[in-house]
C-alpha positions as CSV (number, residue, x, y, z in Angstrom):
1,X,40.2,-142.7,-6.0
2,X,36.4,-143.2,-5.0
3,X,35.3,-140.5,-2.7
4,X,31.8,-139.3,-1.6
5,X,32.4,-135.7,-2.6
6,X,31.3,-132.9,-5.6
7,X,34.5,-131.7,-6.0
8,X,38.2,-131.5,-4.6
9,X,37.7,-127.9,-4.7
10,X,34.7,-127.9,-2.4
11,X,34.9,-131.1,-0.1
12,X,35.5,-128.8,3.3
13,X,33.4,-126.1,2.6
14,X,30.8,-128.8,1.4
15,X,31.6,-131.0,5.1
16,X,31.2,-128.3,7.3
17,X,27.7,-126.8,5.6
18,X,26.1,-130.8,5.8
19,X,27.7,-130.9,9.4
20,X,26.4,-127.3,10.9
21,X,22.8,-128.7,9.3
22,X,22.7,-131.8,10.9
23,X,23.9,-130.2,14.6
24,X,22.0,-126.6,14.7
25,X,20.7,-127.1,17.2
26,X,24.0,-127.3,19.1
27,X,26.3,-124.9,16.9
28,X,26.6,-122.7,13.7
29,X,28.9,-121.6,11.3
30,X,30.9,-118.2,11.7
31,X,32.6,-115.7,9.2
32,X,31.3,-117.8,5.9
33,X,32.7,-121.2,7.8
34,X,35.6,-119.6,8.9
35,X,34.9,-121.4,11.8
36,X,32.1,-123.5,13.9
37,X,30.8,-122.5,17.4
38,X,28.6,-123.1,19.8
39,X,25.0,-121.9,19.5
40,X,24.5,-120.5,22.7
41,X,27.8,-118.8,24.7
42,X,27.6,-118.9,28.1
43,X,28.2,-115.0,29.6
44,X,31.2,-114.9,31.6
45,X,32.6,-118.0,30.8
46,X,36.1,-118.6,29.8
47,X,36.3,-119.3,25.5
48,X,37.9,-122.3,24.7
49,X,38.8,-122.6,21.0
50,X,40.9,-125.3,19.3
51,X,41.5,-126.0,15.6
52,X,43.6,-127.8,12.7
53,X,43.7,-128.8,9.8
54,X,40.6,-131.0,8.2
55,X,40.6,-134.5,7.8
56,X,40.3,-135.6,11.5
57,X,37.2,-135.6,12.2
58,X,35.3,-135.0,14.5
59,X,38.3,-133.7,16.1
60,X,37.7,-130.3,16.4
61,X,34.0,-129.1,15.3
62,X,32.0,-132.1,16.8
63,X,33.7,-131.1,20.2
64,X,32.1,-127.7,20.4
65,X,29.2,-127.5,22.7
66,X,27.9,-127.6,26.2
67,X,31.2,-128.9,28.1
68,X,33.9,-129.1,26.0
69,X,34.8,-126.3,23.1
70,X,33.3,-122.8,22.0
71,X,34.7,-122.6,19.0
72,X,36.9,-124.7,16.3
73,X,38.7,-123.3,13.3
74,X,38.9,-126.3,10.5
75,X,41.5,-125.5,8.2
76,X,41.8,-127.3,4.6
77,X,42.6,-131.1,4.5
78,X,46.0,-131.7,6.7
79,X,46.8,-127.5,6.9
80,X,46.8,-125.6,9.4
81,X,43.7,-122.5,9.5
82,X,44.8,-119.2,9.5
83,X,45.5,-116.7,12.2
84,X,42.6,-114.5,10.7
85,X,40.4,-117.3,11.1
86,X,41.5,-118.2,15.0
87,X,40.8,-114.2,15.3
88,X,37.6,-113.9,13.9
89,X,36.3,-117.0,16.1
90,X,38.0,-115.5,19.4
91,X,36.3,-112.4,19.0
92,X,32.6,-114.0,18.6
93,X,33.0,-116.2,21.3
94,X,34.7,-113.8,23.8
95,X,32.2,-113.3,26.5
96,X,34.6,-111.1,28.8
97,X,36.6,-113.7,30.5
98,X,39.1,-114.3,28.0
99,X,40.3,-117.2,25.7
100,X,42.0,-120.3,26.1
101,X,43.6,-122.1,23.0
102,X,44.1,-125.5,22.9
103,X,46.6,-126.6,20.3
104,X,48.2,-129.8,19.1
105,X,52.0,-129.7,18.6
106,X,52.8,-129.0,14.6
107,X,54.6,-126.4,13.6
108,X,51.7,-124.8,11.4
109,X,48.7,-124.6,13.9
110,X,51.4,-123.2,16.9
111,X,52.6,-120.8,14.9
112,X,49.1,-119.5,13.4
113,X,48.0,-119.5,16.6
114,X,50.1,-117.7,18.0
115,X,49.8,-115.0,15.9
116,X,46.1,-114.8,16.0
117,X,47.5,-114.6,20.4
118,X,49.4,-111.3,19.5
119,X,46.4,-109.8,17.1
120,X,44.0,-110.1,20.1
121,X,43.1,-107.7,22.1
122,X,41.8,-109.6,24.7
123,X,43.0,-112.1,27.3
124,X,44.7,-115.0,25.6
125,X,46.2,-118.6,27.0
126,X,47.4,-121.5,25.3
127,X,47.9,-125.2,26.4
128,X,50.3,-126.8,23.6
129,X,49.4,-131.1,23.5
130,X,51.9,-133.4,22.5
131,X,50.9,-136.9,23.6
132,X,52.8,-139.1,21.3
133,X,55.3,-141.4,22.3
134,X,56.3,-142.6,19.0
135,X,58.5,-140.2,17.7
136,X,60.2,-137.0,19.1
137,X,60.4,-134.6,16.0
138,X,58.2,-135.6,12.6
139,X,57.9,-133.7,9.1
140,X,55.4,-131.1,10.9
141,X,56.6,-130.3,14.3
142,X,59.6,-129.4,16.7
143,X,59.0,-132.0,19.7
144,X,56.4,-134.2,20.1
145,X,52.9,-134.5,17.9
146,X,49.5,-133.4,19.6
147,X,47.4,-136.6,19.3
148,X,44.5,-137.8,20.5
149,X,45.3,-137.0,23.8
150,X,43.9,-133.6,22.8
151,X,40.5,-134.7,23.1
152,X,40.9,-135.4,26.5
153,X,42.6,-132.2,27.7
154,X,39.7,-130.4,25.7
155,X,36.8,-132.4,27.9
156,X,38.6,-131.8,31.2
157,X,39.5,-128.2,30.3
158,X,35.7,-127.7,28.6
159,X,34.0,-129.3,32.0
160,X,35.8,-126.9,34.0
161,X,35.5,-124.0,32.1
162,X,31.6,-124.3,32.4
163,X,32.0,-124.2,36.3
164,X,33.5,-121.4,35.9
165,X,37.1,-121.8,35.9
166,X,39.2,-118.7,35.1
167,X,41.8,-118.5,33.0
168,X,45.3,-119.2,34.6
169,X,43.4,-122.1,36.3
170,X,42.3,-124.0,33.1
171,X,45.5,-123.2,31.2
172,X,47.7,-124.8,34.6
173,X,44.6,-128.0,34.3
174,X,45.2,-128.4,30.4
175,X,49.0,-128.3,31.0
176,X,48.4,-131.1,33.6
177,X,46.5,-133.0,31.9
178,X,48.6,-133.0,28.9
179,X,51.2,-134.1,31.0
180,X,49.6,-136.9,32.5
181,X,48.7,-138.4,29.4
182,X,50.6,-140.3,26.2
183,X,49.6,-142.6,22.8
184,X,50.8,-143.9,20.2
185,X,49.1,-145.2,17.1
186,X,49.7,-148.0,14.4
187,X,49.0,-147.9,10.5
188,X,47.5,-150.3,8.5
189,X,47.1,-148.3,4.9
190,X,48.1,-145.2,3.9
191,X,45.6,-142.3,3.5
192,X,43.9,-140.5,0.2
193,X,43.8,-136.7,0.9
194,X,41.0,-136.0,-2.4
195,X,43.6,-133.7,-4.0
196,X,46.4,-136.0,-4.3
197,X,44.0,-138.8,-5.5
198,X,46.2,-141.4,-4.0
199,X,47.8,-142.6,-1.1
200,X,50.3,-140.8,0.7
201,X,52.2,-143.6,0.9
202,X,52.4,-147.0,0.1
203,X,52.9,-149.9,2.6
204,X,52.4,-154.0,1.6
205,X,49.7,-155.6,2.5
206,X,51.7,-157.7,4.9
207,X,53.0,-154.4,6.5
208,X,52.3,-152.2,9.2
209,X,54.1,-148.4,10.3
210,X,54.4,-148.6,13.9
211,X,54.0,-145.2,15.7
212,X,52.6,-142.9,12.6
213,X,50.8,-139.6,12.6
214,X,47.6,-138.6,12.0
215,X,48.7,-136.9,9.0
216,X,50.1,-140.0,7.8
217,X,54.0,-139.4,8.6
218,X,56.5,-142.0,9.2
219,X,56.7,-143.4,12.7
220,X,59.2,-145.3,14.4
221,X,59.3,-148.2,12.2
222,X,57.7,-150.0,8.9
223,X,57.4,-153.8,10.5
224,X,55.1,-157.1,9.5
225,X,51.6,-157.2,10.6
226,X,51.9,-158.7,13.7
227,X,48.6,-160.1,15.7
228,X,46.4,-157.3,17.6
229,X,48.1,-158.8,21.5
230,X,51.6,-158.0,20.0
231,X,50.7,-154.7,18.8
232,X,49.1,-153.6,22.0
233,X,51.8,-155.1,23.9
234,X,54.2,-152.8,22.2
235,X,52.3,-149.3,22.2
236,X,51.9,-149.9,26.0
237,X,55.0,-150.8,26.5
238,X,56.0,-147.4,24.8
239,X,53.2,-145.3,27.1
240,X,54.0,-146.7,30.3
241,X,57.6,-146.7,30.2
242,X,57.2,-142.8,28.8
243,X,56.1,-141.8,31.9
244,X,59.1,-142.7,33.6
245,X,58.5,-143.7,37.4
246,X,56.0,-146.3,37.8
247,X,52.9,-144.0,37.2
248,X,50.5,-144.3,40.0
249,X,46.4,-144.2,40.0
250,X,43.6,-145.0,37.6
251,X,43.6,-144.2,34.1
252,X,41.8,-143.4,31.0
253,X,42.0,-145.9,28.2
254,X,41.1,-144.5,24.8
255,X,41.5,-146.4,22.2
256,X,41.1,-144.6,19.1
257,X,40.3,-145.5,15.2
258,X,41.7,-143.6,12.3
259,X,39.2,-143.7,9.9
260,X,38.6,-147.2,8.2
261,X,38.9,-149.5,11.3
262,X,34.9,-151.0,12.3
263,X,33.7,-150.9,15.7
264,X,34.5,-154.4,15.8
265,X,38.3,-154.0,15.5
266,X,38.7,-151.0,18.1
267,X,37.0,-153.1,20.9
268,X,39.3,-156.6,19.9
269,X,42.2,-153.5,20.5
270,X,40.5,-152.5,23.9
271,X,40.8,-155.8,24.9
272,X,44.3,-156.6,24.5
273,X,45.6,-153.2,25.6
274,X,43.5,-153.4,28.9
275,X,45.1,-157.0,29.7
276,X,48.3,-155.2,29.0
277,X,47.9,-152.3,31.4
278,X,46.8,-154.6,33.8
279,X,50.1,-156.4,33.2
280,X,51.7,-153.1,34.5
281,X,49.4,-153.1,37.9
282,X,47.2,-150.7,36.1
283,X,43.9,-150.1,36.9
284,X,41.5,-149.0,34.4
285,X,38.6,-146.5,35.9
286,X,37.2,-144.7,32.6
287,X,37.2,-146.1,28.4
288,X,36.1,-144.1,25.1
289,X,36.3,-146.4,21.9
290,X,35.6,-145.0,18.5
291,X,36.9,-142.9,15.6
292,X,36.8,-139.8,17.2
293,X,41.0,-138.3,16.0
294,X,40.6,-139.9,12.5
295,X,43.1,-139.4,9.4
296,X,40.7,-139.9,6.6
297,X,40.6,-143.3,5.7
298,X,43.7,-145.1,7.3
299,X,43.0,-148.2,8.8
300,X,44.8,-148.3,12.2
301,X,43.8,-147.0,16.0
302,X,45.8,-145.0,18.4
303,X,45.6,-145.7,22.0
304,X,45.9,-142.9,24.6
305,X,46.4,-143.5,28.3
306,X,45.7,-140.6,30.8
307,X,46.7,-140.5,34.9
308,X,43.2,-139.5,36.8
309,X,43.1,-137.3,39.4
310,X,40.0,-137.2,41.3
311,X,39.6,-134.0,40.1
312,X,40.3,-134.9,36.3
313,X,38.0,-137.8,37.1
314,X,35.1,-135.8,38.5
315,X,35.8,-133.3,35.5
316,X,35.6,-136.6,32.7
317,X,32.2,-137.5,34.4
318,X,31.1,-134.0,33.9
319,X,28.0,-133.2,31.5
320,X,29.0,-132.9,27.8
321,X,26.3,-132.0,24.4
322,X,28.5,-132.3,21.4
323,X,28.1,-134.0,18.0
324,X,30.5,-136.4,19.0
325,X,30.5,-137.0,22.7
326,X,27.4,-136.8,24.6
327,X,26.9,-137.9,28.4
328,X,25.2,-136.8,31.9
329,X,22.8,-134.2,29.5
């Protein structure tokens, strides 16, 4: 294992102090890196505050900022942060109008949160994502997987929150949003969390795991590397036929690397999935490519379609300051 790191003992709390350094100016640490929040809260505003395990970055801490998140909790590599630690960042970022979670669907971070809901004392929501097609039960969850998808529901939900959305109105826009969007991704490698020091699992170099997670679990099948059309043909043929009745409007296409794919790779992908959707009669109206939902150092992408509304559309477009996304600022 070659890794850029000190020690496997240290590589988060060691992330996280380089990565609040390079972005002070938008965010700082809180409770000894407990978690990561925005710099400057904005009075009256609705909290929102998402988390998970390390390992995916930038998903969560290069989403907090000016229209998107208040706070992230990073747990370790793959494992879910505690409820003490979604606590502790609720009550610093709590300007009076309450909190809204935004979690991804694995057993570990719903239940945590959860808990860290009941320990409040103040007003608590949650939106629950679970985006992927692939698979309807994993190693880490009961249902579906939150995904990449998340991203989105946390820059529709953030742009809304900072017009000053209140509470049961962001939770019933995340829910929405959620439902109007699926992915599914596709593995090249395996992964190499620093404490196991090797992959997590072993696939040929002729191979490819069709559907994985972001943690690295099994997906719907182990198949031969097939050419980048044929994969995109498939995952949008999985999305689309998800949402049941032929879905209607513009959509989002995100097409989303997992760690190890170049720029180069992810916009061949964009390619071929947009002249799939347009297969479908589907019109694309916004596009984010990059590693944004990574899973250390697999090679692969996701892709994540989302249903626009014109309000969901108006709320995309909206101003955004993050380490990772930056627009309209």
């Amino acid at each position: 294992m070659k890794k850029l790191i000190n020690s496997v003992d240290t590589v988060l709390s060691d992330s996280l102090a380089g990565f609040c350094a390079a972005h002070a100016d938008i965010l700082t640490p809180g409770g000894d890196f407990k978690f990561v929040r925005r710099r400057e809260l904005k009075p009256g505003k609705v909290a929102l505050i998402s988390g998970g395990g390390s390992g995916h970055e930038p998903l969560h801490a290069g989403l907090v900022g000016r229209g998107m998140l208040d706070a992230a909790c990073p747990g370790q590599i793959f494992t879910s942060p505690t409820p003490d630690q979604m606590l502790a960042a609720a009550e610093a970022v709590d300007t009076g109008a309450g909190v809204l979670l935004i979690v991804k669907n694995y057993e570990g971070d719903v239940m945590n949160f959860d808990m860290a809901s009941e320990m409040s004392s103040g007003s608590v929501a949650s939106v629950i994502t679970n985006d992927d097609v692939a698979v309807e039960d994993s190693l880490y969850t009961t249902g579906r997987r939150g995904v990449a998808g998340t991203l989105v529901v946390e820059k529709i939900v953030g742009a809304a929150a900072e017009e000053g959305g209140d509470l049961a109105s962001l939770k019933a826009l995340g829910e929405r949003v959620n439902g109007a969007t699926r992915s599914m991704g596709v593995a090249l490698t395996s992964c190499t969390v620093p404490a196991a020091g090797k992959p997590m699992f072993e696939i040929g170099d002729d191979e490819m795991e069709m559907g994985v997670g972001i943690h690295g679990e099994p997906g719907r099948r182990r198949v031969k590397l097939a050419s980048a059309d044929k994969i995109a043909e498939e995952m949008i043929a999985a999305i689309v036929n998800d949402f049941g009745e032929r879905p209607k409007g513009d959509v989002l296409l995100f097409v989303n690397g997992f760690g190890a794919t170049p720029a180069m790779e992810l916009y061949l992908m964009y390619d071929s999935a947009a002249r799939e959707l347009q297969k479908h009669g589907i019109r694309i109206a916004r596009s984010l490519v990059g590693s944004y939902v990574t899973s250390l150092d697999m090679a692969g992408c996701s892709l994540t379609v989302t249903f626009l509304d014109e309000e969901m559309l108006r709320l995309w477009d909206a101003p955004v300051h993050t380490a990772a996304l930056r627009w309209g600022c």
